[in-house]
N, C-alpha and C positions, 0 to 999 in steps of 0.2 A: 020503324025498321024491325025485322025480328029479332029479338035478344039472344038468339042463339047465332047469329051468322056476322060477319063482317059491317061494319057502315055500309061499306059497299063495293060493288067488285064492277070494274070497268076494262073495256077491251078498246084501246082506243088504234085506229088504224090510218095510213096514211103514208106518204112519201117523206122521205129522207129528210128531215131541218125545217119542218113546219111545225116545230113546237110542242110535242108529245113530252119531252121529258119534261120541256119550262112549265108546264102546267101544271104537271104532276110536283115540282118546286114550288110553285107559286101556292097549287091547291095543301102543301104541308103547313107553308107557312102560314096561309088565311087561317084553316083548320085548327093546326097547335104551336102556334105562335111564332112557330122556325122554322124556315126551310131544313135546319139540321135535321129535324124530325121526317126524312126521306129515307129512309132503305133504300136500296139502289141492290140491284141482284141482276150481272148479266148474266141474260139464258144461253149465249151461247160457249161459258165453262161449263155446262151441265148438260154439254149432248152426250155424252157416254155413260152406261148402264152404271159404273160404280158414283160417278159423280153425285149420286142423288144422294147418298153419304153425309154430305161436304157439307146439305141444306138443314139434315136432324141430327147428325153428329156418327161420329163413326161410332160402331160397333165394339163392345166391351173387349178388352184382348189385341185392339188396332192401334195404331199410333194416332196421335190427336185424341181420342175419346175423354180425355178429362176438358179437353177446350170446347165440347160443344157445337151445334149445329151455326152455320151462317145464317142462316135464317131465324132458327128459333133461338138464339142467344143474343139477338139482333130484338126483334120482339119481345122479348123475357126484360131487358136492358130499358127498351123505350115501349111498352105498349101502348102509346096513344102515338101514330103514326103513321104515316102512308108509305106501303108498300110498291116500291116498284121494280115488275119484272120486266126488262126490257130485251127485245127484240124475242117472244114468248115462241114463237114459231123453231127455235132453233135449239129448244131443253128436249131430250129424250123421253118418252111416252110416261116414264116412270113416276119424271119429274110433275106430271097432269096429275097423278095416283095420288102425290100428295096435295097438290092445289084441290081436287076435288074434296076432298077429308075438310080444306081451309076455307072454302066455301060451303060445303054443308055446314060442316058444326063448329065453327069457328075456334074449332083450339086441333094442336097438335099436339105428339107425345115425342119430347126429343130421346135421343138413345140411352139418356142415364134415367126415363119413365117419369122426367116431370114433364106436365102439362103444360103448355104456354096457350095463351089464351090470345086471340087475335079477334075478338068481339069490337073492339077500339081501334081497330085497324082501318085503310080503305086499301084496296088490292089495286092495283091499274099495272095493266097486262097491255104490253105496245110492241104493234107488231108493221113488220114494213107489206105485208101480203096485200094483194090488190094495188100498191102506188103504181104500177101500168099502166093498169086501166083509168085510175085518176088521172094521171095525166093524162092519157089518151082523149079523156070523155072531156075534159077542163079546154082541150084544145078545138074539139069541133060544140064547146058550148051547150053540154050536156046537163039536163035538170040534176039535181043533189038525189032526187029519190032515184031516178037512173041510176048514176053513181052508187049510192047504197046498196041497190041490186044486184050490181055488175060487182060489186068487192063481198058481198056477204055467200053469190055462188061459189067465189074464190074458197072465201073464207070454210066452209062447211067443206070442203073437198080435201083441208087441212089439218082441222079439226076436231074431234067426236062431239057427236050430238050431247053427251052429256056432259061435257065444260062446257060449250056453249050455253045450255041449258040454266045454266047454272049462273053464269055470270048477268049481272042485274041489266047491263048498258052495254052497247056496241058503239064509238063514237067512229065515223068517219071524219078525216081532217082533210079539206077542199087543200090543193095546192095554193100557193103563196100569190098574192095580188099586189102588185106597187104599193096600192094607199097602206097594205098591209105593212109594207116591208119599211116603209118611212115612221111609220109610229114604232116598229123593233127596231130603227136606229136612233128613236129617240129615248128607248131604254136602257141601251146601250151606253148612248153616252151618257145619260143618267148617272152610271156606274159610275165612269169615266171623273164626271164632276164630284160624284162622292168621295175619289179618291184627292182630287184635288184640294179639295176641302181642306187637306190636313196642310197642303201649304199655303193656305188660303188665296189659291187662282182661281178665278173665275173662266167659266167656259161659254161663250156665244156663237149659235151657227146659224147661220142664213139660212133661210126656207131653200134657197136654190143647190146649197149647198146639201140639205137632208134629201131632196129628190135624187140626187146625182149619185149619193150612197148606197141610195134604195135601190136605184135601176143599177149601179156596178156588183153592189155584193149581193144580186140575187143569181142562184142560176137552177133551171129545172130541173137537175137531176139531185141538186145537193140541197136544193132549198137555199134555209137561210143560214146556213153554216159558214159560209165564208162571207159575209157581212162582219165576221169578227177580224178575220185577216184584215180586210181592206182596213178597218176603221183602225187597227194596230199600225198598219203601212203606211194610211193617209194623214194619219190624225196623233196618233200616242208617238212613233217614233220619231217624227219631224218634233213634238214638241217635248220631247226628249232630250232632242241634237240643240234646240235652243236655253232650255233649262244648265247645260252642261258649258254652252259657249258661253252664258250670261244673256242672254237679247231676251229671256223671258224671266222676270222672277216673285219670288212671294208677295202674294198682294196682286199682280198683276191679273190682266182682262186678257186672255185669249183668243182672238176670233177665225174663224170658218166661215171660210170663203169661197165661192167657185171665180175662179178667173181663167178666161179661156180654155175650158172644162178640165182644170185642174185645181184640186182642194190647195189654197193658200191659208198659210197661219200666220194674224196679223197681232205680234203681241202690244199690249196699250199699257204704258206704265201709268201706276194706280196714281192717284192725287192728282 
């Protein structure tokens, strides 16, 4: 990489709940050990010309100026981290003025003129521009390079050749597939069992039971975002209502079930 710029700077693109930010989670914590180590910056408080303020710190004489920019007190605090600006299409032109500066020379000057250094950083810029055409193309069965073409004509029409330029990777994300959607309910409940752990319940789901989640909590416009409702309404709150009447308790086995395409929880007393 070159020692003067970012790890690296990605623009990742795609429809609504196909996993742009869990990635960008996921890639913190593989990277520096923690998911915590995510900046999170939504671009769209920063469509307004003074907002850009708010990212390097206001100006000597303003109110806030001893507290520092969002951004770079953010960096300054954790510099080994992944940056993420999400939904990048909706920060004001200004806001580009400074990403350009953070992908050339990897550091910024915040308003009290220290330097923060964003060399140890990865940048990832997610934006919803072109998901139409994704889905459009996903539906009459369009190759990926199609797809890539048809969102990056978008993409340039949005914006300037010189961010683009700039930035290392364009990722396209394909819309959501069943086989996909069944392995994200079974990370899900991964969670799920982590949590139980602490009363030490055990959690079992039938394969018919992870398809029927797949194919209810996907939908094309949202993706995979309401796969977390369903699995709260099918699964957490029924065994909630049983934890509180007594019929399921510590130590006990869990199970998930489909029975007449309805998620049943079959609790199994331990011993």
């Amino acid at each position: 990489k070159d020692p003067n710029r970012p790890i690296g700077s990605f623009l990742f693109l795609g429809p609504t709940g196909v996993g742009k930010t869990e990635l960008a989670r996921t890639l913190a914590a593989t990277l520096f050990d923690d998911d915590a180590n995510l900046i999170r910056i939504d671009m769209s408080e920063y469509m307004e010309k003074h907002t850009v303020a708010r990212l390097i710190g206001a100006p000597p004489g303003y109110i806030g100026y001893e507290e520092g920019g969002q951004l770079t007190e953010a960096v300054r605090r954790r510099p080994f981290s992944v940056i993420l600006f999400d939904e990048i299409e909706k920060a004001h032109h200004d806001v580009f003025n400074i990403l350009l500066q953070v992908l050339d020379d990897g550091r910024l000057t915040d308003s009290q003129g220290r330097t923060v250094d964003f060399k140890n950083t990865v940048l990832i810029m997610t934006s919803n521009i072109g998901s139409p055409q994704i889905l459009e193309a996903q539906q009459r069965c369009a190759s990926y390079d199609e797809v890539c073409s048809l969102v990056m004509a978008e993409l340039r029409e949005h914006f300037r050749p010189e961010f683009l330029n700039r930035v290392d990777e364009t990722v396209v994300f394909h819309a959501l597939e069943t086989d996909q959607l069944t392995k994200i309910v079974e990370i899900q409940l991964e969670r799920l069992r982590a949590r139980l752990t602490e009363r030490r319940i055990s959690l079992s789901v039938a394969p018919a039971a992870l398809r029927y989640l797949g194919e209810r909590g996907y939908d094309p416009v949202y993706g995979a975002r309401p796969l977390k409702r369903l699995i709260q309404q099918e699964i957490e709150t029924p065994m909630a209502r049983q934890l509180v009447k007594g019929e399921l308790r510590d130590g006990d086995t869990a199970t998930v079930e489909l029975k007449d395409q309805h998620i049943v929880i079959v609790p199994t007393v331990a011993g």
